[in-house]
C-alpha positions as CSV (number, residue, x, y, z in Angstrom):
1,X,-88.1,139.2,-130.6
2,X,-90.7,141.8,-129.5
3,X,-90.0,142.8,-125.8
4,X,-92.9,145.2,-125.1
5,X,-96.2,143.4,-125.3
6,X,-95.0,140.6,-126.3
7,X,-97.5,138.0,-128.4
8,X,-95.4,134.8,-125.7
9,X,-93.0,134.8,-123.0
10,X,-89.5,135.6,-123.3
11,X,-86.7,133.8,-121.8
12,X,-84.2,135.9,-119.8
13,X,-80.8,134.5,-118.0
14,X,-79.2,136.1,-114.9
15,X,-75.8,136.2,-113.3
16,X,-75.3,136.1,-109.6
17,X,-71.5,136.6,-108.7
18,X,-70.4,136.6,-105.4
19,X,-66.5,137.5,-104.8
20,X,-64.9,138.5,-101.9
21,X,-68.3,138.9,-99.8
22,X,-70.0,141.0,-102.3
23,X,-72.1,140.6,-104.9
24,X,-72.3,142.3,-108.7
25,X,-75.1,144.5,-109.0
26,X,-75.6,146.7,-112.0
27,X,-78.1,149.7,-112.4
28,X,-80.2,149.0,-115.2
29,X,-80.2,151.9,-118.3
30,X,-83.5,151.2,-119.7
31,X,-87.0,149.4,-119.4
32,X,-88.2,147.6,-117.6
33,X,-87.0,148.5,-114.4
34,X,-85.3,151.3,-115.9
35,X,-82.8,153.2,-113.1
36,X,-83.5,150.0,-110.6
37,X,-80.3,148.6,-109.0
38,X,-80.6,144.6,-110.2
39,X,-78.9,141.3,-110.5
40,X,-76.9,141.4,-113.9
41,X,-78.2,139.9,-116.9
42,X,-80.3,139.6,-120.2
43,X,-82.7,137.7,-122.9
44,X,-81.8,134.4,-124.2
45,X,-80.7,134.3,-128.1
46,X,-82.4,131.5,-130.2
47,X,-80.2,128.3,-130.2
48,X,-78.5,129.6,-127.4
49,X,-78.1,127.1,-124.5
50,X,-78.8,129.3,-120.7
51,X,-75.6,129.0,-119.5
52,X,-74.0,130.3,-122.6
53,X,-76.5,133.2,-122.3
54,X,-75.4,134.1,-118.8
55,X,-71.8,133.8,-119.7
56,X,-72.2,136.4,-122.8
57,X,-74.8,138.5,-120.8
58,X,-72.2,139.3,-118.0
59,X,-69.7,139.9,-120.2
60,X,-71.6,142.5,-122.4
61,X,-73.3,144.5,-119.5
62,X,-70.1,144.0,-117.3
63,X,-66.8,143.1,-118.9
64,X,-66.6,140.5,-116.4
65,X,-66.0,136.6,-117.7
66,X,-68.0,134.2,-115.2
67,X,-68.9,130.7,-115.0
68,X,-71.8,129.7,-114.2
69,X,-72.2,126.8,-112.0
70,X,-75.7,126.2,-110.6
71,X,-79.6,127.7,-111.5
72,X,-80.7,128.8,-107.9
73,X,-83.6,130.3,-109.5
74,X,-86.2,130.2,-112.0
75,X,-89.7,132.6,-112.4
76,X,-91.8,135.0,-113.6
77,X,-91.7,138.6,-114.5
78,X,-94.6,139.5,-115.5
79,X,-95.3,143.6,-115.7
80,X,-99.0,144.9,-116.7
81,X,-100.5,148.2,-118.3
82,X,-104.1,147.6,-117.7
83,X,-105.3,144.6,-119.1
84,X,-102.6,143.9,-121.2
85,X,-99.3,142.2,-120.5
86,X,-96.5,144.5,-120.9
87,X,-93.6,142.6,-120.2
88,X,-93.5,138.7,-119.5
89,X,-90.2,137.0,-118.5
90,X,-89.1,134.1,-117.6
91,X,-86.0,134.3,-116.0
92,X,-83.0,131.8,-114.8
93,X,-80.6,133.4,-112.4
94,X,-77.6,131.0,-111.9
95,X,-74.7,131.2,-109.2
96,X,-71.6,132.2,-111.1
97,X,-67.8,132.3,-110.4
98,X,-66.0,135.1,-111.4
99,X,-63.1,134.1,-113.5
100,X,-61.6,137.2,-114.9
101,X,-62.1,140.6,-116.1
102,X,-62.3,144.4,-115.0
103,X,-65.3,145.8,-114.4
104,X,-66.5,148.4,-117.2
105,X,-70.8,149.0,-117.4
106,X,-71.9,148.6,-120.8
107,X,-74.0,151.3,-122.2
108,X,-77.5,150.1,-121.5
109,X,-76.0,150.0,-117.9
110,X,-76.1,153.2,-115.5
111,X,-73.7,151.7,-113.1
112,X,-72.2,148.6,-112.0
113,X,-70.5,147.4,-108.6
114,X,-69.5,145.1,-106.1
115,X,-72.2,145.2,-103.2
116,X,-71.1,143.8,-99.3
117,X,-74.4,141.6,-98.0
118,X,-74.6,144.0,-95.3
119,X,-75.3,147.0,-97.8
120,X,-77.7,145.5,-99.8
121,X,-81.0,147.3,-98.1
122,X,-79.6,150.6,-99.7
123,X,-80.0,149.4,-103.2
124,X,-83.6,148.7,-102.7
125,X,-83.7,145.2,-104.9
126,X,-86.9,143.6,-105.6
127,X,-87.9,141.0,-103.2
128,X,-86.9,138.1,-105.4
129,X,-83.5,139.6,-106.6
130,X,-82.7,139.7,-102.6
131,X,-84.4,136.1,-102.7
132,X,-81.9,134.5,-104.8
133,X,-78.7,137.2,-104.2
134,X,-79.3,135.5,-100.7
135,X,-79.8,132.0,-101.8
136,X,-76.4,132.3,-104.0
137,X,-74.4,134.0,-100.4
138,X,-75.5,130.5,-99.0
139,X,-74.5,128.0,-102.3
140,X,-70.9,130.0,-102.2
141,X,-70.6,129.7,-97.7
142,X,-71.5,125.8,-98.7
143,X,-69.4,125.2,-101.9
144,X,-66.4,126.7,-99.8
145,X,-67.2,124.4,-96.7
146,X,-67.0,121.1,-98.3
């Protein structure tokens, strides 16, 4: 599956964990977005149902096991050179539960961590990532209210 100008989209999967009042943010190690602070996560595998992908996505950028409980998002990523379409995602970032594991960055990750809400500005996210980091702050304040 060809990444960089691709010939049709490709189907990526995102995990957004809250725990404790933060959320998991890795530091992506290469492109696109390359250096950018981001919500973890990766492409699909053929055959692969999405919440299987998140599930084996957070475990190999993170070390962490989630579950995933709930899409909160779904979009574009589309990234141009010129004319031509560089990149072209689209992407499914669910709400997950953390359910056990140490934290240990895989090798196409610069850094990962555990981020407080009110720190988030300093990690300068993409307006979308914040979107949905957000959106998942208010599924978790709700799921823990009922």
């Amino acid at each position: 599956m060809k990444r960089e100008f691709p010939d049709h989209p490709v189907v990526g999967v995102g995990g957004v964990v809250i725990r404790g009042g933060s959320v998991l943010l890795i530091r992506r190690g290469r492109e696109p977005l390359k250096g950018q602070w981001s919500i973890p996560g990766g492409l699909l595998e053929l055959g692969e149902e999405l919440a299987a992908g998140v599930r084996r996505e957070l475990k190999e950028e993170t070390g962490l096991e989630v579950e995933p409980l709930e899409a909160l998002a779904v979009f574009d990523r589309i990234f141009r050179e010129g004319s031509r379409v560089r990149y072209h995602y689209v992407i499914v970032d669910y709400a997950c539960r953390w359910k056990r594991g140490r934290l240990r960055p895989a090798s196409d990750v610069l850094a990962a961590r555990w981020v407080r809400r009110a720190d988030l500005p300093q990690y300068r996210l993409g307006e979308k990532a914040t979107s949905v980091i957000l959106k998942a702050f208010e599924f978790f304040k709700k799921r823990k209210a009922s």
